[in-house]
C-alpha positions as a Python dict, from the first residue, in 0.01 Angstrom:
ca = {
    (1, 'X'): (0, 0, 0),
    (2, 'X'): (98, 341, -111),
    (3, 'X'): (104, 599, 172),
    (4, 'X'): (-104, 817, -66),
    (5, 'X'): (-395, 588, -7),
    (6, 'X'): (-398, 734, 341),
    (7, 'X'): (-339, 1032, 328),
    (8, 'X'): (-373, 1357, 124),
    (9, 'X'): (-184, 1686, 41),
    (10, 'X'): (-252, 1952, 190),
    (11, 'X'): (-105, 2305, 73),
    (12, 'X'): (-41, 2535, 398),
    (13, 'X'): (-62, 2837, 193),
    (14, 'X'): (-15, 3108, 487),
    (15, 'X'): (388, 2912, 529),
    (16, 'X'): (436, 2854, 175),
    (17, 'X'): (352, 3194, 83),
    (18, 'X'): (434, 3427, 375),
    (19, 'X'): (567, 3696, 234),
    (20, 'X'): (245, 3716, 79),
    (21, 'X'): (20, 3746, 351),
    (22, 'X'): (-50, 4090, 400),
    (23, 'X'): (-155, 4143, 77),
    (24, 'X'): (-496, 3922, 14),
    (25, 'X'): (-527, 3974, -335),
    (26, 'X'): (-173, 3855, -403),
    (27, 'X'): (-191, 3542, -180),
    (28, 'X'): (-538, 3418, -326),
    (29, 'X'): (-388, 3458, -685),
    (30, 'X'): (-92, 3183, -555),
    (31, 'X'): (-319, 2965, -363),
    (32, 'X'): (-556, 2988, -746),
    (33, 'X'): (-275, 2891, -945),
    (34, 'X'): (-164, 2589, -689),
    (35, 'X'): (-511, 2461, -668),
    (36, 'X'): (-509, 2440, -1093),
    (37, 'X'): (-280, 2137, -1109),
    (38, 'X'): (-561, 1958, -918),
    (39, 'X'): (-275, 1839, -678),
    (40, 'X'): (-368, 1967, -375),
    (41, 'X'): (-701, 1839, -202),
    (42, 'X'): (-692, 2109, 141),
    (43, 'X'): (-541, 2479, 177),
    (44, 'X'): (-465, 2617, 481),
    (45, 'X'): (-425, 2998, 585),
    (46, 'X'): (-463, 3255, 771),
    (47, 'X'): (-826, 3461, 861),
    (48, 'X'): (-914, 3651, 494),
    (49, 'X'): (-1098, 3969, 626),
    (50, 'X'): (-1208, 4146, 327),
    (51, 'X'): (-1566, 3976, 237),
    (52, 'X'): (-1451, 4023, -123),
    (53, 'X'): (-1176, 3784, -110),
    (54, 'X'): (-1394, 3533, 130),
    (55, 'X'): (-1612, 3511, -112),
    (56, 'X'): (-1354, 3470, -378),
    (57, 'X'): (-1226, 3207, -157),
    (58, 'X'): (-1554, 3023, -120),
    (59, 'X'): (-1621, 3012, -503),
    (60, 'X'): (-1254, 2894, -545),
    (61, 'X'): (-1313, 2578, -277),
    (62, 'X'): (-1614, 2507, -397),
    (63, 'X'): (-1523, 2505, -773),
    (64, 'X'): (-1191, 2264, -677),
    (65, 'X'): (-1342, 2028, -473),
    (66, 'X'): (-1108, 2064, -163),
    (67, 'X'): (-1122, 2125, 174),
    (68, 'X'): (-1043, 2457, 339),
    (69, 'X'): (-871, 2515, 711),
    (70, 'X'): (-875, 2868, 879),
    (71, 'X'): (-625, 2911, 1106),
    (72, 'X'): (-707, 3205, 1353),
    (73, 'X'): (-384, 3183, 1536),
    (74, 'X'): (-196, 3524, 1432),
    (75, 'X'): (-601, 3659, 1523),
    (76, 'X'): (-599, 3571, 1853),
    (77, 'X'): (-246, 3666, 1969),
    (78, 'X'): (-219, 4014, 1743),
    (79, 'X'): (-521, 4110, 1991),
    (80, 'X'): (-352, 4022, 2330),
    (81, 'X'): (-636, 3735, 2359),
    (82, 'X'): (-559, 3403, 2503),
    (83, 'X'): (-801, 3090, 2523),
    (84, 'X'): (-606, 2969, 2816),
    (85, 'X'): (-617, 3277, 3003),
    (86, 'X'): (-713, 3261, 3359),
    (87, 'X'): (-877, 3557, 3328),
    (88, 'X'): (-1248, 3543, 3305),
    (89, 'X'): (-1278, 3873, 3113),
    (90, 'X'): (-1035, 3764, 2874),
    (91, 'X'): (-1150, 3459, 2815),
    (92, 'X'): (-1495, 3618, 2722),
    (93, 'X'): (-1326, 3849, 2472),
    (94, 'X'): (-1143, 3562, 2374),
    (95, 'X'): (-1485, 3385, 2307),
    (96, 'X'): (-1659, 3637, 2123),
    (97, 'X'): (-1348, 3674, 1873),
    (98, 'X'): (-1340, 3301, 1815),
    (99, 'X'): (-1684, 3300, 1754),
    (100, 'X'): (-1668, 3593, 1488),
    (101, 'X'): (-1415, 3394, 1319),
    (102, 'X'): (-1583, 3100, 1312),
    (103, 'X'): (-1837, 3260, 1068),
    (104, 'X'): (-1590, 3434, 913),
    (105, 'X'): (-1434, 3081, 852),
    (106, 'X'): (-1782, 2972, 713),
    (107, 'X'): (-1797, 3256, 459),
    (108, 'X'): (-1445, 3167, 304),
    (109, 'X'): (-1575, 2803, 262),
    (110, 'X'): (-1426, 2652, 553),
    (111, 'X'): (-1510, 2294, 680),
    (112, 'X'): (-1178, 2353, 955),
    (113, 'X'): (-1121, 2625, 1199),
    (114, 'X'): (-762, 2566, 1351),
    (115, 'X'): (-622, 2718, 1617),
    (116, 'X'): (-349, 2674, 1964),
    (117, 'X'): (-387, 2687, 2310),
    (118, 'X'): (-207, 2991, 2465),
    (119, 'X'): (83, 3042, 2656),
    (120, 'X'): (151, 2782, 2994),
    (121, 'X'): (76, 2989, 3275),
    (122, 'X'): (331, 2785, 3516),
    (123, 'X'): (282, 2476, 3692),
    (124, 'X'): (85, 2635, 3965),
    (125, 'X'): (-216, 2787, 3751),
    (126, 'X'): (-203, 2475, 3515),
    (127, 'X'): (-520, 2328, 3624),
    (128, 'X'): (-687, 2668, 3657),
    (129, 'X'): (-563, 2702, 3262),
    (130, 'X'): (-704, 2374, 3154),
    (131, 'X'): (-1058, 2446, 3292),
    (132, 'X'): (-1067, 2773, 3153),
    (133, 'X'): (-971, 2654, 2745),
    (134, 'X'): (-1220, 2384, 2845),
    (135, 'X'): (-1469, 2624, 2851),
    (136, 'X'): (-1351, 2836, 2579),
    (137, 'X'): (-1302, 2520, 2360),
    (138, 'X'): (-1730, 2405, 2433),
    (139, 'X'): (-1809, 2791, 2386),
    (140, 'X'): (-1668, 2809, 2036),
    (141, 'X'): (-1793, 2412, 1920),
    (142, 'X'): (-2150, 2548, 1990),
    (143, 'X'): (-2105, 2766, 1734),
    (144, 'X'): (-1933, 2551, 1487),
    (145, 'X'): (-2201, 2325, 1522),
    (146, 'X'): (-2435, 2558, 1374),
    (147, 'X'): (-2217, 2505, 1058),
    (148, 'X'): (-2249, 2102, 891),
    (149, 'X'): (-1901, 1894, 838),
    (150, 'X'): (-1721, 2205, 1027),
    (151, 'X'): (-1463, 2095, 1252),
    (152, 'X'): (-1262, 2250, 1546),
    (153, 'X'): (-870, 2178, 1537),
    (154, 'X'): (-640, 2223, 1837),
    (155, 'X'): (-250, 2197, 1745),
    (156, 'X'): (-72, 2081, 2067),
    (157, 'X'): (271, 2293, 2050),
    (158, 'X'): (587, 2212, 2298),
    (159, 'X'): (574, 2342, 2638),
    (160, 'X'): (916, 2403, 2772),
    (161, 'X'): (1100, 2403, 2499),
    (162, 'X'): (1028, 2711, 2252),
    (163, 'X'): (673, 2782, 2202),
    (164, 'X'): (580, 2713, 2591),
    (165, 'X'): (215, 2654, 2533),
    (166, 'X'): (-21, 2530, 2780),
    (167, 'X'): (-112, 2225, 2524),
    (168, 'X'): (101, 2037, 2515),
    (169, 'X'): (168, 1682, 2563),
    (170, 'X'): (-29, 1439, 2337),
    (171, 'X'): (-186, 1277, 2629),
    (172, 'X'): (-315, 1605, 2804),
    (173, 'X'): (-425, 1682, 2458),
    (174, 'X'): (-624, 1411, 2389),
    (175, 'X'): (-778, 1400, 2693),
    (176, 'X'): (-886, 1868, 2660),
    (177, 'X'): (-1018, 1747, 2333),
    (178, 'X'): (-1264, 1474, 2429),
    (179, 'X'): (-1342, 1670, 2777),
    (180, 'X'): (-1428, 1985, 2517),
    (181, 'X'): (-1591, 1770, 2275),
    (182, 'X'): (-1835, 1585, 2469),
    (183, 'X'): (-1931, 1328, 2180),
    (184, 'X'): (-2010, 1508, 1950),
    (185, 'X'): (-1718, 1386, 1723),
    (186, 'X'): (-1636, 1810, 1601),
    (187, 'X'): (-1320, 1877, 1800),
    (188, 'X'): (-970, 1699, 1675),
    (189, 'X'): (-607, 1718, 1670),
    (190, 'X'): (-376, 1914, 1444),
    (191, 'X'): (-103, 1704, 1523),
    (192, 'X'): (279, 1837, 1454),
    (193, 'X'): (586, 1687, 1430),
    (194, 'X'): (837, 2004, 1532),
    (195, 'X'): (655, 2062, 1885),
    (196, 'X'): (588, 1651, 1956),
    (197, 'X'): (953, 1628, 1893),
    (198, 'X'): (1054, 1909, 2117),
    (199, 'X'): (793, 1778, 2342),
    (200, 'X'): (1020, 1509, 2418),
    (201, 'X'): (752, 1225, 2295),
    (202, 'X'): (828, 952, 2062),
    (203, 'X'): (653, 1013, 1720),
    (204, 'X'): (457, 652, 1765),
    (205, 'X'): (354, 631, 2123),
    (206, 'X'): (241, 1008, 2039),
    (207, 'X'): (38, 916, 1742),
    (208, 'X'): (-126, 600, 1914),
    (209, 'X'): (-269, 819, 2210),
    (210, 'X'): (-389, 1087, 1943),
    (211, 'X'): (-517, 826, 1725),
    (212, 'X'): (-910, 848, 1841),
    (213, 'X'): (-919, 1214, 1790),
    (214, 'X'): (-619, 1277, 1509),
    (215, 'X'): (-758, 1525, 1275),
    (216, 'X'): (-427, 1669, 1055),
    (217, 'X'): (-60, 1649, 1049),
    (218, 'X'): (216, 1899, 990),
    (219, 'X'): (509, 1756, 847),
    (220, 'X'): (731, 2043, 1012),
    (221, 'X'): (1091, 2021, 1136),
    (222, 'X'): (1281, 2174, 1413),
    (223, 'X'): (1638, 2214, 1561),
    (224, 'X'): (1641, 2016, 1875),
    (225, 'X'): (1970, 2047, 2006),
    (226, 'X'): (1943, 2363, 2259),
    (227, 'X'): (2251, 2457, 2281),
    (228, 'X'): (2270, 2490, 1831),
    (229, 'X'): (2194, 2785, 1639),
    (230, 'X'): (1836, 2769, 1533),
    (231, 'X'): (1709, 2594, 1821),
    (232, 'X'): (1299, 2547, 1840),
    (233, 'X'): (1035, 2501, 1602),
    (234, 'X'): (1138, 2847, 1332),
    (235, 'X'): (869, 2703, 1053),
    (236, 'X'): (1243, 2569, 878),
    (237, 'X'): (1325, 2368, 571),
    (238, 'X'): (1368, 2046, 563),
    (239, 'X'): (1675, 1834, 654),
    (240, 'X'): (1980, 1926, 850),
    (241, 'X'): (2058, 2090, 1071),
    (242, 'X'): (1705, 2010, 1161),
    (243, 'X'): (1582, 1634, 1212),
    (244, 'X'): (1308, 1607, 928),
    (245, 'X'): (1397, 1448, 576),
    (246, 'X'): (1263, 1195, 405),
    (247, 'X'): (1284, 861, 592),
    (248, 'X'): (1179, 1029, 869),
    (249, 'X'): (831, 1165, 740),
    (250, 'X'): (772, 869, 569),
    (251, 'X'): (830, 658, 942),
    (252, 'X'): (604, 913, 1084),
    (253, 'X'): (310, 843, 803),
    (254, 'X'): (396, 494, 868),
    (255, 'X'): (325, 483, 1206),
    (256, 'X'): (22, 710, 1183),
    (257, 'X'): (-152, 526, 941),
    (258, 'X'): (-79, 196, 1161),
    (259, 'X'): (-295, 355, 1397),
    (260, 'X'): (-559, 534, 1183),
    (261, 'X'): (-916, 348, 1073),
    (262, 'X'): (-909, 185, 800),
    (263, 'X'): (-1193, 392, 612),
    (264, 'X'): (-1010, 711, 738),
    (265, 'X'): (-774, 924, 539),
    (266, 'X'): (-596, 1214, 628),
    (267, 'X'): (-467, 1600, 494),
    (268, 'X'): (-102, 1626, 562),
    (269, 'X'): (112, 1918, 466),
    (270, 'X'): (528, 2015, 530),
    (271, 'X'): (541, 2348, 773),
    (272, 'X'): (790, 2593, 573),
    (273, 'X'): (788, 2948, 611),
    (274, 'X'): (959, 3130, 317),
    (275, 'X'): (1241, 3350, 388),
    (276, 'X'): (1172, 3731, 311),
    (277, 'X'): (1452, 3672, 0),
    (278, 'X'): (1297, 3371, -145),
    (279, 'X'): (1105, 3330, -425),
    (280, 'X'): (733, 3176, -241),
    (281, 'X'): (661, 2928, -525),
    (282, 'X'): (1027, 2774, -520),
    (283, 'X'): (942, 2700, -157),
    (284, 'X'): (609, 2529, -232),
    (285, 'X'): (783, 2309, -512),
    (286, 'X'): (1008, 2187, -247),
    (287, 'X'): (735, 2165, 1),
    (288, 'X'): (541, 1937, -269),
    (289, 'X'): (844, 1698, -373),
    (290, 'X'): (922, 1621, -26),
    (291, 'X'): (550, 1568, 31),
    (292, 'X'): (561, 1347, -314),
    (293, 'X'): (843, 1129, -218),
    (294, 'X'): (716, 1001, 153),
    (295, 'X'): (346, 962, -39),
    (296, 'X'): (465, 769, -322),
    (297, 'X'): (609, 479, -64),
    (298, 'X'): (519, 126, 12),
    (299, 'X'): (430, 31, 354),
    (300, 'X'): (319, -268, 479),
    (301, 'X'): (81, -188, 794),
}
């Protein structure tokens, strides 16, 4: 079996094409002109807040017959907001603003709003933390229940090791997503190689715990050595001095789909931001052949 026949790829448009972003006109032309080939079956970006270009967006999605993730990350933090504050008030504001992107997210064509949890407050407000995205986390699925086949992600980042997010750990995430999701099957996983790896988790044992509620995966790499240059999860290339290439994504697909159901496939895409001097669509043909190669393998499950 061809990994392809478990999973599909997924452009992350708002890495790919970063230089890009501020200009929505600009990055919707790129994200047209990748979705032409047919290749791609998922983009991923940022919030589009002109209702021109969401609407562009939603004609282009529906015409291409992909899916469509909004991630509302850059959103949330550019407005001091934090889902695992322990603050009630801003929690609330956090609420309201995840809610008005939610239908934002519905107006561009989405069927995935993404987002993270929020800074780790410290071992001693942890708990406090937890309860409080909890109830951010049900707040927000009420309203993306409203929308059919829409879907709440939560990427679990690394929590003492650059990003220093409260989630987390694949077990602690697992177990916020089912508490949040309370059956009804709308909350999942974005799961990411970079932070499990700086998370100090091996790729497998991670995978099998996320398993019942895996809903994505970044391909993204990461210099784990803390005392190199580079250390952390910087949205790199792949291969050195980082520790993704390859044989290593392809082991990763491996194991996830050893864990997946069997009627079950999944969007995967690499994480690479493109450097202010590079040319955006020489970073997405990398992004794509290194996607290509792992896809095109054999594995026996």
């Amino acid at each position: 079996m061809k990994l392809k026949e478990k999973f599909y790829p997924s452009l992350l448009a708002s890495e790919c094409f970063y230089p890009y972003i501020s200009n929505e006109d600009i990055l919707l032309d790129a994200i047209e002109k990748m979705l032409d080939d047919g290749y791609y079956k998922r983009v991923e970006a940022g919030t589009f807040h002109s209702v021109k270009q969401r609407t562009r967006l939603s004609h282009m999605v529906e015409r291409n017959h992909i899916g469509y993730t909004q991630w509302i990350t850059s959103d949330i933090a550019s407005l001091g907001l934090n889902p695992a504050s322990v603050d009630k008030e801003t929690r609330q504001k956090t609420i309201a603003k995840m809610i008005e992107l939610v239908d934002m997210a519905a107006e561009s064509g989405a069927d995935r709003i993404a987002m993270v949890s929020g800074p780790d407050p410290g071992e001693r407000l942890r708990e406090e933390a937890r309860l409080g995205l909890k109830e951010v986390l049900q707040s927000v699925l009420d309203r993306v229940e409203t929308y059919p086949h829409m879907v709440l992600l939560l990427e679990p980042l690394d929590r003492e090791a650059h990003k220093m997010h409260l989630i987390g750990p694949s077990d602690e995430a697992v177990r916020l997503a089912a508490l949040a999701d309370d059956g009804r099957k709308r909350c999942l996983l974005s799961w990411d190689s970079a932070h499990t790896a700086l998370n100090g988790e091996c790729f497998g044992e991670s995978l099998r715990v996320s398993a019942p509620c895996l809903g994505h995966i970044h391909l993204a790499n990461a210099v784990l050595d803390p005392e190199q240059s580079g250390y952390g999860d910087w949205h790199m290339r792949m291969g050195r001095p980082g520790f993704l290439d390859v044989p290593c994504g392809t082991d990763i697909l491996t194991e996830a789909a050893a864990v997946m159901q069997e009627n079950v496939m999944l969007g995967v895409s690499v994480e690479c931001r493109c450097p202010a001097d590079c040319n955006p669509f020489r970073i997405e043909a990398e992004c794509r052949a290194f996607l290509e190669r792992i896809l095109e393998h054999d594995v026996r499950l």
